[in-house]
N, CA, C and O of each residue as an XYZ file, in Angstrom:
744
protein
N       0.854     -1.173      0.000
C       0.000      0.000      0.000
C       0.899      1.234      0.000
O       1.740      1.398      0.884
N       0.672      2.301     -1.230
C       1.548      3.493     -0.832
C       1.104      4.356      0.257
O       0.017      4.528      0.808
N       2.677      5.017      0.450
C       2.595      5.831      1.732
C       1.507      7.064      2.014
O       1.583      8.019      1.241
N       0.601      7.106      2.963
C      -0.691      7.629      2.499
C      -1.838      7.140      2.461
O      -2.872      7.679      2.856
N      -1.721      6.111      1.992
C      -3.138      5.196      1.169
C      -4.127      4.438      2.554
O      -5.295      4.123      2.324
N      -3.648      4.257      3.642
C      -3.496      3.614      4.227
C      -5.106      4.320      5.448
O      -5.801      5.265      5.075
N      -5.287      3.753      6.496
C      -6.364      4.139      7.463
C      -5.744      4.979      7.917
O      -4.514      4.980      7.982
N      -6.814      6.233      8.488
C      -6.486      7.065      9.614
C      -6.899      6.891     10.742
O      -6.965      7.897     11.447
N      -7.202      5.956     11.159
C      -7.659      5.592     12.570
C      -6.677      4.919     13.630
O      -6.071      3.849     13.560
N      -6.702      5.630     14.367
C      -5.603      5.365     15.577
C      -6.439      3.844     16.320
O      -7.654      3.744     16.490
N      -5.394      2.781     16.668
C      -5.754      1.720     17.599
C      -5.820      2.451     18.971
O      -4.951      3.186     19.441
N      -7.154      2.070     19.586
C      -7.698      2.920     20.676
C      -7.037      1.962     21.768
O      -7.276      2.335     22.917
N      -6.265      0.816     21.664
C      -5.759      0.402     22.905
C      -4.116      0.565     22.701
O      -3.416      0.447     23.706
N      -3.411      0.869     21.258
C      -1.991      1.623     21.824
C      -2.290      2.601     21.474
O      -1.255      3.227     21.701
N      -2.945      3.275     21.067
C      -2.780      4.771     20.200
C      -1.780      5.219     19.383
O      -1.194      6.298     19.296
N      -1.676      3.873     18.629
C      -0.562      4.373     17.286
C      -1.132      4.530     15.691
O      -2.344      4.359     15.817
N      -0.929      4.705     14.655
C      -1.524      5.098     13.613
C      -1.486      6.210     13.219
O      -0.993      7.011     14.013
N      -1.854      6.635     12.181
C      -1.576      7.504     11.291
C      -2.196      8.717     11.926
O      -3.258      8.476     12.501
N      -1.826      9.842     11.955
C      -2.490     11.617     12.532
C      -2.886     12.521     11.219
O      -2.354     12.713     10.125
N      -3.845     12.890     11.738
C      -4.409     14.207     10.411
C      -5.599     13.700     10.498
O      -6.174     13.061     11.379
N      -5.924     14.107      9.354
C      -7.564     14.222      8.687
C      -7.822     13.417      7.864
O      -7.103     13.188      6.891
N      -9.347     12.611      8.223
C      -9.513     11.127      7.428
C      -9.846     11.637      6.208
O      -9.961     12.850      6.035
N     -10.062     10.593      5.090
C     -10.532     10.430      4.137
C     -11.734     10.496      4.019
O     -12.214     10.000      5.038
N     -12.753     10.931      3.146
C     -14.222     10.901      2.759
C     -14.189     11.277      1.921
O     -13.191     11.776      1.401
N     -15.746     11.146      1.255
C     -16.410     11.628     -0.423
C     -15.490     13.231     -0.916
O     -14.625     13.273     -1.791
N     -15.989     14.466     -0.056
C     -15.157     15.545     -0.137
C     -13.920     15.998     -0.015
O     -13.655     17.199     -0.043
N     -12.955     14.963      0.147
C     -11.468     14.984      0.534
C     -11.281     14.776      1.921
O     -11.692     13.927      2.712
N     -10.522     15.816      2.011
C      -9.594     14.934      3.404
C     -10.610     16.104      4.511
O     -10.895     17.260      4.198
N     -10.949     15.515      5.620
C     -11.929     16.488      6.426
C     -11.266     15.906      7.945
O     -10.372     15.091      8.175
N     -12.022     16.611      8.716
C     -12.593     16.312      9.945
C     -13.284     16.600     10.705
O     -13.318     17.829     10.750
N     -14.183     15.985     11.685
C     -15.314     15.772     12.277
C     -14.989     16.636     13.627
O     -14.362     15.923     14.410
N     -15.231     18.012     14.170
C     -15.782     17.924     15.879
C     -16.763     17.655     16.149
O     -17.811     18.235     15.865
N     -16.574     16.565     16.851
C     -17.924     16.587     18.072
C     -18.083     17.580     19.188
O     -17.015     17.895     19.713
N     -19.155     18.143     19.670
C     -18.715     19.252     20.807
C     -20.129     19.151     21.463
O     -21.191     18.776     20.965
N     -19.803     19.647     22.881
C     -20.862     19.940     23.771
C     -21.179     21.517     24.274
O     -20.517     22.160     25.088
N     -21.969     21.800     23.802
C     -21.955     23.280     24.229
C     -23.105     23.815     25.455
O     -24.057     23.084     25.730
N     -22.967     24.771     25.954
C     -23.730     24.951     26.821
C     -25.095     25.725     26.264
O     -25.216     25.859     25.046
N     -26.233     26.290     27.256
C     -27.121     27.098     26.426
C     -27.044     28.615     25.820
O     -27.779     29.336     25.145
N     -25.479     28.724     26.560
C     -25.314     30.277     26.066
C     -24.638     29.928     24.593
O     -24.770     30.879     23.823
N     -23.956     28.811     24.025
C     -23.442     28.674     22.643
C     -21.442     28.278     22.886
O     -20.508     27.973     22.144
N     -21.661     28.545     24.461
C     -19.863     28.112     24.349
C     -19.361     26.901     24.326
O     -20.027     26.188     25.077
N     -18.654     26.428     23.912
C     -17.826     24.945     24.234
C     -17.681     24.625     25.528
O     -17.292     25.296     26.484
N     -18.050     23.490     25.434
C     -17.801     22.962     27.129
C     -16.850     21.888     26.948
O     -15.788     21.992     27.562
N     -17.133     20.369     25.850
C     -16.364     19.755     25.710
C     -15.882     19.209     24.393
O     -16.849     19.038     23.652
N     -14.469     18.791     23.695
C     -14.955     18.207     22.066
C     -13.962     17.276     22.035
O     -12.971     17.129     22.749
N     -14.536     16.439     20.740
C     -13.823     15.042     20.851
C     -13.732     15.618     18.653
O     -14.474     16.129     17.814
N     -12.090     14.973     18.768
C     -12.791     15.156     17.004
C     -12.561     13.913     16.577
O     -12.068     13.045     17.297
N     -12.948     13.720     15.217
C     -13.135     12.075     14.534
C     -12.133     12.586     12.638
O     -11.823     13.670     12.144
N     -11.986     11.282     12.217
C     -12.056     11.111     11.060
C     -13.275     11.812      9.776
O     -14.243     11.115      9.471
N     -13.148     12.715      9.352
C     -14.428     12.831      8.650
C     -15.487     11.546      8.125
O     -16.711     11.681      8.145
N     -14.875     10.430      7.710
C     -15.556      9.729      7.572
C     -16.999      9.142      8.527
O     -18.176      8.958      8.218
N     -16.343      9.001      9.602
C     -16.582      8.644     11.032
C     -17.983      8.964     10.983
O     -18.339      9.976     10.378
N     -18.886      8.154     11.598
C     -20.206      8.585     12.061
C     -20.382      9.543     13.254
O     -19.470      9.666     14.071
N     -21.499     10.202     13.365
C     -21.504     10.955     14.586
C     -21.899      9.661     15.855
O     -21.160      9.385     16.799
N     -23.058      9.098     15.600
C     -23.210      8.661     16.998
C     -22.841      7.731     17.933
O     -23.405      7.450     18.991
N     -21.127      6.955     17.103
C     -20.587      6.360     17.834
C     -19.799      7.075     18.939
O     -19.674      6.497     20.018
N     -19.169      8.487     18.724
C     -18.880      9.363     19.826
C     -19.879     10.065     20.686
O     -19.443     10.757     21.606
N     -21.071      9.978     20.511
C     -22.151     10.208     21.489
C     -21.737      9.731     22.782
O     -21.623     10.597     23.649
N     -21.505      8.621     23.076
C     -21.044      8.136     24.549
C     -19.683      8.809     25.315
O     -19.533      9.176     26.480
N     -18.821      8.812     24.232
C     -17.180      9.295     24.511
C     -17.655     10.420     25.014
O     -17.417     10.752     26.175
N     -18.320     11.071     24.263
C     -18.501     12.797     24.374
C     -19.148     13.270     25.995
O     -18.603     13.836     26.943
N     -20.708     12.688     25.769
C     -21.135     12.613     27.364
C     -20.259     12.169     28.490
O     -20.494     12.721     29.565
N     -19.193     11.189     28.462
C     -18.562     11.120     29.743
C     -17.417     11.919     29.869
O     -16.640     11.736     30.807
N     -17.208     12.891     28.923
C     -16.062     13.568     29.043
C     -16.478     15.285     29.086
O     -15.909     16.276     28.628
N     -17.638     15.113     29.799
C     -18.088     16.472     30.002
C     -17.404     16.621     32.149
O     -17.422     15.765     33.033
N     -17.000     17.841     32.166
C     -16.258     17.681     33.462
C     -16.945     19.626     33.819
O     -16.385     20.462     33.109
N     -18.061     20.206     34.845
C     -18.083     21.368     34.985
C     -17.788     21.832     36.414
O     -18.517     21.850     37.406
N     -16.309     22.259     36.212
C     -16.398     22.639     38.185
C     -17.186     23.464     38.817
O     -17.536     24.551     38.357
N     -17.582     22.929     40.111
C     -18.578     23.569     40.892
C     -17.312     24.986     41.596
O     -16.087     25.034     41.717
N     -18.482     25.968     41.913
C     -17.800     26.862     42.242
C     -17.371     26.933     43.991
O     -18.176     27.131     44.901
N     -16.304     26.774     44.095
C     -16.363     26.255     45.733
C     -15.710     24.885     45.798
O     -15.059     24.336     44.909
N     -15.964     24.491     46.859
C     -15.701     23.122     47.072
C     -16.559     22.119     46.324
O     -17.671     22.576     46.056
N     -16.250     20.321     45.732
C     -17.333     19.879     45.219
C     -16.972     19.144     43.900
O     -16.503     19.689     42.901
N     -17.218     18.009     44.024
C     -17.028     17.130     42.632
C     -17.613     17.895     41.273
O     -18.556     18.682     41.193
N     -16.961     17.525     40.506
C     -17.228     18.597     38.929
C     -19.116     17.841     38.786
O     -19.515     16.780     39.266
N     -19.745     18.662     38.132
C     -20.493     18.120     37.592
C     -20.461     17.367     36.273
O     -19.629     17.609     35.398
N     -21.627     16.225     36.149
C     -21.157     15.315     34.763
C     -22.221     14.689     33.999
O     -22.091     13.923     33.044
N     -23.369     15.140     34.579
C     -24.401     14.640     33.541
C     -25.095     16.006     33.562
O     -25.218     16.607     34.629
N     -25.583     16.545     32.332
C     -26.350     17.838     32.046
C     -28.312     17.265     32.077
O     -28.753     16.145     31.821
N     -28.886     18.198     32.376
C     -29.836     17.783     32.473
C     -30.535     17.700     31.099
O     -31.553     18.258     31.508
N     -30.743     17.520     30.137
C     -31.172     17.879     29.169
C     -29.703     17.537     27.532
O     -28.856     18.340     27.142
N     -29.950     16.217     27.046
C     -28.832     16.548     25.651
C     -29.510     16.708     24.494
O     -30.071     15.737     23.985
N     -29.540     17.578     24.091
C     -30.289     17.820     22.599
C     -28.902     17.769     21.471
O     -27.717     18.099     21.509
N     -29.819     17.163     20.505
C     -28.797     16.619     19.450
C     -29.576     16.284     18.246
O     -30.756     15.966     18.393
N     -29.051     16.319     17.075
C     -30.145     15.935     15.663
C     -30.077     14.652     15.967
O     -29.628     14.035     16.933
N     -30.729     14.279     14.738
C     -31.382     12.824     14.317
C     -30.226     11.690     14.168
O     -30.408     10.473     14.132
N     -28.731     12.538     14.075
C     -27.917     11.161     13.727
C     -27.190     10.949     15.150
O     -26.061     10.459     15.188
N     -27.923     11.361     16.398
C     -27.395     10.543     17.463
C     -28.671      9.681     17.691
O     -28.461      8.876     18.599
N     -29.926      9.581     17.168
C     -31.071      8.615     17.406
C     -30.529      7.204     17.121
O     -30.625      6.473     16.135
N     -29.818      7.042     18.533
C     -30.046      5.027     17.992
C     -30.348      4.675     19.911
O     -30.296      5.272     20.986
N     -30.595      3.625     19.482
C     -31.177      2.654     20.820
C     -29.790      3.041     21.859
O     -30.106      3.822     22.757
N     -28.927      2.792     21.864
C     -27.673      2.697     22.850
C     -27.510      3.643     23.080
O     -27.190      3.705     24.267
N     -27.534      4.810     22.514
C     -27.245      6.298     22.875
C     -28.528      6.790     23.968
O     -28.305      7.408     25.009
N     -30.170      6.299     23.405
C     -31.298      6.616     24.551
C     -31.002      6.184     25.750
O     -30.891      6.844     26.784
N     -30.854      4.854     25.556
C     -30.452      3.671     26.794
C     -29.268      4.379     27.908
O     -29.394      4.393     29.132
N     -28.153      4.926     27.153
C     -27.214      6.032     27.940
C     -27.593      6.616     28.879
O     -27.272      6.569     30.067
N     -28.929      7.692     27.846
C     -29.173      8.769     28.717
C     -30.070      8.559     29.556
O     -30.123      9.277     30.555
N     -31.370      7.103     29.277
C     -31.714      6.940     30.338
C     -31.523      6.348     31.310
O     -32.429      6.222     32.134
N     -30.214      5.776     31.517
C     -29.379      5.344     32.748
C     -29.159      5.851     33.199
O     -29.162      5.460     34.367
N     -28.700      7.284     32.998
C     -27.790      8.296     33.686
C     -28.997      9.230     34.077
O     -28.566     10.125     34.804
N     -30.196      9.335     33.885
C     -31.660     10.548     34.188
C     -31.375     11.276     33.249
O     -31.698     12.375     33.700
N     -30.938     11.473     32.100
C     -30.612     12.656     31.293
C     -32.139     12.139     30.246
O     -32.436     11.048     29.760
N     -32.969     13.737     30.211
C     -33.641     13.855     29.236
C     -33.183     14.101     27.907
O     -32.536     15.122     27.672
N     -33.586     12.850     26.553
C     -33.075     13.057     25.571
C     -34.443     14.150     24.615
O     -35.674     14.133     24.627
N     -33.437     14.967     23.905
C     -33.842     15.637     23.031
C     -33.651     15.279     22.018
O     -32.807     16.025     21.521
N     -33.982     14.426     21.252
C     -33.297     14.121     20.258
C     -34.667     13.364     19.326
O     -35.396     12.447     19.703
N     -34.701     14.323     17.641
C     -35.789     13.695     17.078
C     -35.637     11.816     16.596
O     -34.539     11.263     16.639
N     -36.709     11.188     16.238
C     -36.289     10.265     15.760
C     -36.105     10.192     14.376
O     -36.398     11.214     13.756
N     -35.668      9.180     13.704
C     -35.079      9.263     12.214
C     -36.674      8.598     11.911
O     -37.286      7.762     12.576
N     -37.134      9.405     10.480
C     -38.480      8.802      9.755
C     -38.146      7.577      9.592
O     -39.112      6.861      9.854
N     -36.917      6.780      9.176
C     -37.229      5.106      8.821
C     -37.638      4.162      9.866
O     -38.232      3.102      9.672
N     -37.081      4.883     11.546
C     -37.146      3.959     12.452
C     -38.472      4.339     12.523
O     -39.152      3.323     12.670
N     -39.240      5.468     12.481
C     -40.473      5.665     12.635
C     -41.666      4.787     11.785
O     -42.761      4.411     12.204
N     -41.268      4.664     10.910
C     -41.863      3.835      9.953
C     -41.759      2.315     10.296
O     -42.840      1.737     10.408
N     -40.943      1.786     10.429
C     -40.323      0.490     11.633
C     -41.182      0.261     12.330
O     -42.067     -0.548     12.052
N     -41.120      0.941     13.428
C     -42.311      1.109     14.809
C     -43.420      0.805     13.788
O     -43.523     -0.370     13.437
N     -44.175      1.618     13.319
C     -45.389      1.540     12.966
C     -46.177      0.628     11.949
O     -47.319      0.790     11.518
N     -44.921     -0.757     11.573
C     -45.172     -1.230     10.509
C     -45.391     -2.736     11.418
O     -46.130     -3.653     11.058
N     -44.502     -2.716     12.743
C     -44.561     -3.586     13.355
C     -45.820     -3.728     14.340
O     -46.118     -4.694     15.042
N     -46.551     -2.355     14.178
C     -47.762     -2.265     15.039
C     -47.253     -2.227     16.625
O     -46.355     -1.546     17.120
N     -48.139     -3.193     17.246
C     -47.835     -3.029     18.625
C     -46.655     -3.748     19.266
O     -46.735     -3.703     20.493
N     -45.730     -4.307     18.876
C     -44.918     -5.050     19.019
C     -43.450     -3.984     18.191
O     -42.363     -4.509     17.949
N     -43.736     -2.552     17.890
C     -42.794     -1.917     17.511
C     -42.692     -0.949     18.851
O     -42.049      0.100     18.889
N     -43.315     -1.407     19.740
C     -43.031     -0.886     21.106
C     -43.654      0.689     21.155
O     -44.526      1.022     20.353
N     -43.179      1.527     22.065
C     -43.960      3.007     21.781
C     -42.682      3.811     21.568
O     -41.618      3.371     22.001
N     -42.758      5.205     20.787
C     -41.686      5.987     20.398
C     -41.854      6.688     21.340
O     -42.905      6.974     21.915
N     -40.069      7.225     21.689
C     -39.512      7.720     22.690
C     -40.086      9.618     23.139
O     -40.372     10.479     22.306
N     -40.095      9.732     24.232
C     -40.726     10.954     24.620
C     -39.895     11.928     23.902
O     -38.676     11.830     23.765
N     -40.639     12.879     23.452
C     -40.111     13.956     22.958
C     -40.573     15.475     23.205
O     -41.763     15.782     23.281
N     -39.350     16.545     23.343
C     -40.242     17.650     23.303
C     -39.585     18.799     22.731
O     -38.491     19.352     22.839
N     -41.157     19.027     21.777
C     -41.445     19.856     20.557
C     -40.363     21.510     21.221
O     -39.356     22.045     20.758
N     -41.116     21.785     22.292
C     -40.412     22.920     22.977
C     -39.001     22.996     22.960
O     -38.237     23.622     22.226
N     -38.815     22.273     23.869
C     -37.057     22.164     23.537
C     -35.865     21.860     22.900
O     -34.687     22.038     23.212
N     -36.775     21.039     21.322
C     -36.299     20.929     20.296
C     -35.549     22.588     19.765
O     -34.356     22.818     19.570
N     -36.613     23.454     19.648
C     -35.962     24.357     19.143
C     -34.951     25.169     20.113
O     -34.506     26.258     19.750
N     -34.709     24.771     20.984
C     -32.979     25.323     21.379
C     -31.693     24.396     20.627
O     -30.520     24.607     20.933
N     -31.956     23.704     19.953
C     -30.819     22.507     20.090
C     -29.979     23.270     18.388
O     -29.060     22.822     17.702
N     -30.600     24.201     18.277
C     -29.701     25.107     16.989
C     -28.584     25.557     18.325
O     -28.140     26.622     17.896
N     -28.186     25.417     19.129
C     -27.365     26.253     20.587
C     -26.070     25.621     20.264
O     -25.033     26.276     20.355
N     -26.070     24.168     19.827
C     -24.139     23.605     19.041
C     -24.323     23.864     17.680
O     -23.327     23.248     17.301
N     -24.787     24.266     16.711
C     -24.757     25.293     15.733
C     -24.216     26.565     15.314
O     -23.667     26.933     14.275
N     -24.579     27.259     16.620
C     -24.682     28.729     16.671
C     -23.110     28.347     17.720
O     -22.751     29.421     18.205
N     -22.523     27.643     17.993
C     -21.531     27.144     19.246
C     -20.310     27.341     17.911
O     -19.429     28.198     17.844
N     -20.692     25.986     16.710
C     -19.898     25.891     15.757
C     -19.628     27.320     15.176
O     -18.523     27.803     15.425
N     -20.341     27.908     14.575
C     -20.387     29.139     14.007
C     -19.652     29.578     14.722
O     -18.513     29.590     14.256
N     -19.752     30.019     15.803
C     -18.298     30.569     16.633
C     -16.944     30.325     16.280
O     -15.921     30.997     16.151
N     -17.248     29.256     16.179
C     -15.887     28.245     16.343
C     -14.949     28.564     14.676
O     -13.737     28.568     14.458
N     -15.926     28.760     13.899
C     -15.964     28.965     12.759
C     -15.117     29.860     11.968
O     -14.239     29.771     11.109
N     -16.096     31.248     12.976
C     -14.929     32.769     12.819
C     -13.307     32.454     13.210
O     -12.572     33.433     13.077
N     -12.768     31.400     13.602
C     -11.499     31.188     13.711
C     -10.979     30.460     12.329
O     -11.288     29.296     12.075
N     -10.013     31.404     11.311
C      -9.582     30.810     10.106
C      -8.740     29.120     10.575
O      -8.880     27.973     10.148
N      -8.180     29.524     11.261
C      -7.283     28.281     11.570
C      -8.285     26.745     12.033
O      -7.970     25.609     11.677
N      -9.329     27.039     12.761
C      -9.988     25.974     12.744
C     -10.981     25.636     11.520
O     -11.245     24.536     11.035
N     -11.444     26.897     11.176
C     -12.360     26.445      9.708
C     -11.805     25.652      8.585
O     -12.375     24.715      8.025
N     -10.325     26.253      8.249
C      -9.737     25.589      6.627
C      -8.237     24.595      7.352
O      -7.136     24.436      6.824
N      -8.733     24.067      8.701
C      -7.535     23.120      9.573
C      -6.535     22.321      8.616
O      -6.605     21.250      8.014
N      -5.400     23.504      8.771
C      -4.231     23.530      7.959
C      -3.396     22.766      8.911
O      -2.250     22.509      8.545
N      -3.781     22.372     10.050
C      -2.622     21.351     11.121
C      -2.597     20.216     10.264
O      -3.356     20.175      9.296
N      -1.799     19.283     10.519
C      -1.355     18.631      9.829
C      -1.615     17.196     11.739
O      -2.423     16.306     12.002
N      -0.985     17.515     12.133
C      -1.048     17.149     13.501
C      -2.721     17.464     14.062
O      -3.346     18.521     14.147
N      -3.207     15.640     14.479
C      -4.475     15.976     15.456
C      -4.416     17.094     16.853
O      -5.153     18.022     17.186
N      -3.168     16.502     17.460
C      -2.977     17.403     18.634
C      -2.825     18.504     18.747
O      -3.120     18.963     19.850
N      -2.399     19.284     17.886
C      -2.340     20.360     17.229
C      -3.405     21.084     16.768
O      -3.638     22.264     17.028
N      -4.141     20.238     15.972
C      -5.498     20.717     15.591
C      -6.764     21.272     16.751
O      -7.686     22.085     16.673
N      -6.155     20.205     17.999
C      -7.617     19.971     19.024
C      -6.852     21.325     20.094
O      -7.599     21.922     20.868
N      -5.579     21.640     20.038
C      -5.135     22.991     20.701
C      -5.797     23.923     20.607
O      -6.320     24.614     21.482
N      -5.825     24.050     18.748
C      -6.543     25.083     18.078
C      -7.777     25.324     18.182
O      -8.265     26.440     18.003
N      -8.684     23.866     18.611
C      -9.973     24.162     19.089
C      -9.998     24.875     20.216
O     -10.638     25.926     20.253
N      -9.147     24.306     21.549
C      -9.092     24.643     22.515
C      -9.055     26.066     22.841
O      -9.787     26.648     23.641
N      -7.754     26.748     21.854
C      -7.184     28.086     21.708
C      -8.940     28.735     21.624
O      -9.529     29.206     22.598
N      -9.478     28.616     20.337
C     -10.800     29.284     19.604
C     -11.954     28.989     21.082
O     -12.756     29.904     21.267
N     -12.003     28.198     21.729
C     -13.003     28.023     22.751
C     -12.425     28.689     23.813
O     -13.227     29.344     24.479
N     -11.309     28.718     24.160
C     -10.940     29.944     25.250
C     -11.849     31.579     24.735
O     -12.859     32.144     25.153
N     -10.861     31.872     23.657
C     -11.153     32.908     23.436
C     -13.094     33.643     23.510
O     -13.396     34.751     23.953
N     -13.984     32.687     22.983
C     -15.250     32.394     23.346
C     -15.848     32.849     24.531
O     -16.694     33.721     24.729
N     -14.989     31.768     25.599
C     -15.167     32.137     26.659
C     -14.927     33.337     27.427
O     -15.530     33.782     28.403
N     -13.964     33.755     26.815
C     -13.475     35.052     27.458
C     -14.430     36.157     27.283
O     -14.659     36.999     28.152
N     -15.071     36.110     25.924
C     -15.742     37.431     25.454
C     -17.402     37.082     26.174
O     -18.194     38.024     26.210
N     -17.755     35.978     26.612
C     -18.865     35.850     26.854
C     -18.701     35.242     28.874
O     -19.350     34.345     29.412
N     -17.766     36.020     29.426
C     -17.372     35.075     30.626
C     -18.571     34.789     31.901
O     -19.264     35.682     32.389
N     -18.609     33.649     32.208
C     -19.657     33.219     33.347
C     -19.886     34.786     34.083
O     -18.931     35.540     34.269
N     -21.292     35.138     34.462
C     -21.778     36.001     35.470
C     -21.272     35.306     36.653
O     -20.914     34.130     36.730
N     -21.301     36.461     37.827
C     -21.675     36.228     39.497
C     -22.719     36.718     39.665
O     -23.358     37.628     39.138
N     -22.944     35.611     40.951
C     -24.023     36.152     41.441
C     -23.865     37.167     42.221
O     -22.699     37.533     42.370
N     -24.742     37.787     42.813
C     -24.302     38.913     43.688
C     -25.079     38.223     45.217
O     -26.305     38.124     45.275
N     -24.076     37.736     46.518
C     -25.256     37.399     47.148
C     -24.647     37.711     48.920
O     -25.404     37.530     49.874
């Protein structure tokens, strides 16, 4: 195989393999995953291979959310509420959140819907949803877009993952800075 040609996926039990940006239909890309809060800032991100599906990092992502309490006090780690499109809708990702009490926001995909309803009553009942709080979940959108106005992360000229996920880091500081947590006054 020539030099190049080869997978970009790192073995997740040594972490050796090839670094950069996977392969897909549009060239060479890559994927952030990110968790943002309701004001639009980064809280946490994992990035992938462009190829890569989104909702196999659905799990990675949720346990690597860490928010320190102010004071003394274990970080917080499950958010009350994950809203997310249609390509984190699979069974293992609900099952997640309803282990952990986390209300999912998340629409279902029309084929599984069609599924359910073809199987009648034995396609079980579709998962609670709400219409209301659907429309905040443009909030990692409007997060990206941020993220966006940074040239260096938009046209990611790193060559190096670690490098690349700095640059996220760098662009989500800065975020933070211009939009920094209130006090309370008490």
């Amino acid at each position: 195989m020539p030099r190049g040609a080869g997978s970009n996926d790192k073995n997740p039990a040594t972490g050796k393999g090839r670094e950069g940006p996977g392969r897909s239909r549009g060239g060479l890309t890559t994927k952030i995953h990110l968790v943002a809060d309701r004001r639009c800032r980064p809280v946490t991100r994992l990035t992938s291979p462009g190829r890569h599906g989104d909702s196999p990092r659905f799990i990675p992502l949720m346990e690597s959310i860490r928010i320190p309490r102010r004071g003394r006090g274990r970080p917080r780690k499950r958010p009350g509420r994950a809203m997310g499109d249609k390509a984190y809708s699979s069974k293992v990702n609900r099952a997640y959140l309803r282990r952990h009490g986390i209300q999912a926001v998340i629409p279902v995909k029309e084929d599984r819907k069609a599924n359910r309803l073809k199987r009648g009553s034995a396609g079980g009942r579709p998962p609670n949803f709400d219409a209301e709080w659907c429309k905040e979940r443009d909030t990692v959108e409007r997060c990206f877009n941020k993220l966006r106005q940074f040239r260096a992360v938009a046209t990611r000229f790193d060559k190096r993952e670690r490098i690349y996920r700095g640059t996220i880091d760098v662009a989500s500081i800065k975020i933070w800075l211009r939009d920094p947590v209130r006090r309370s006054r008490t």
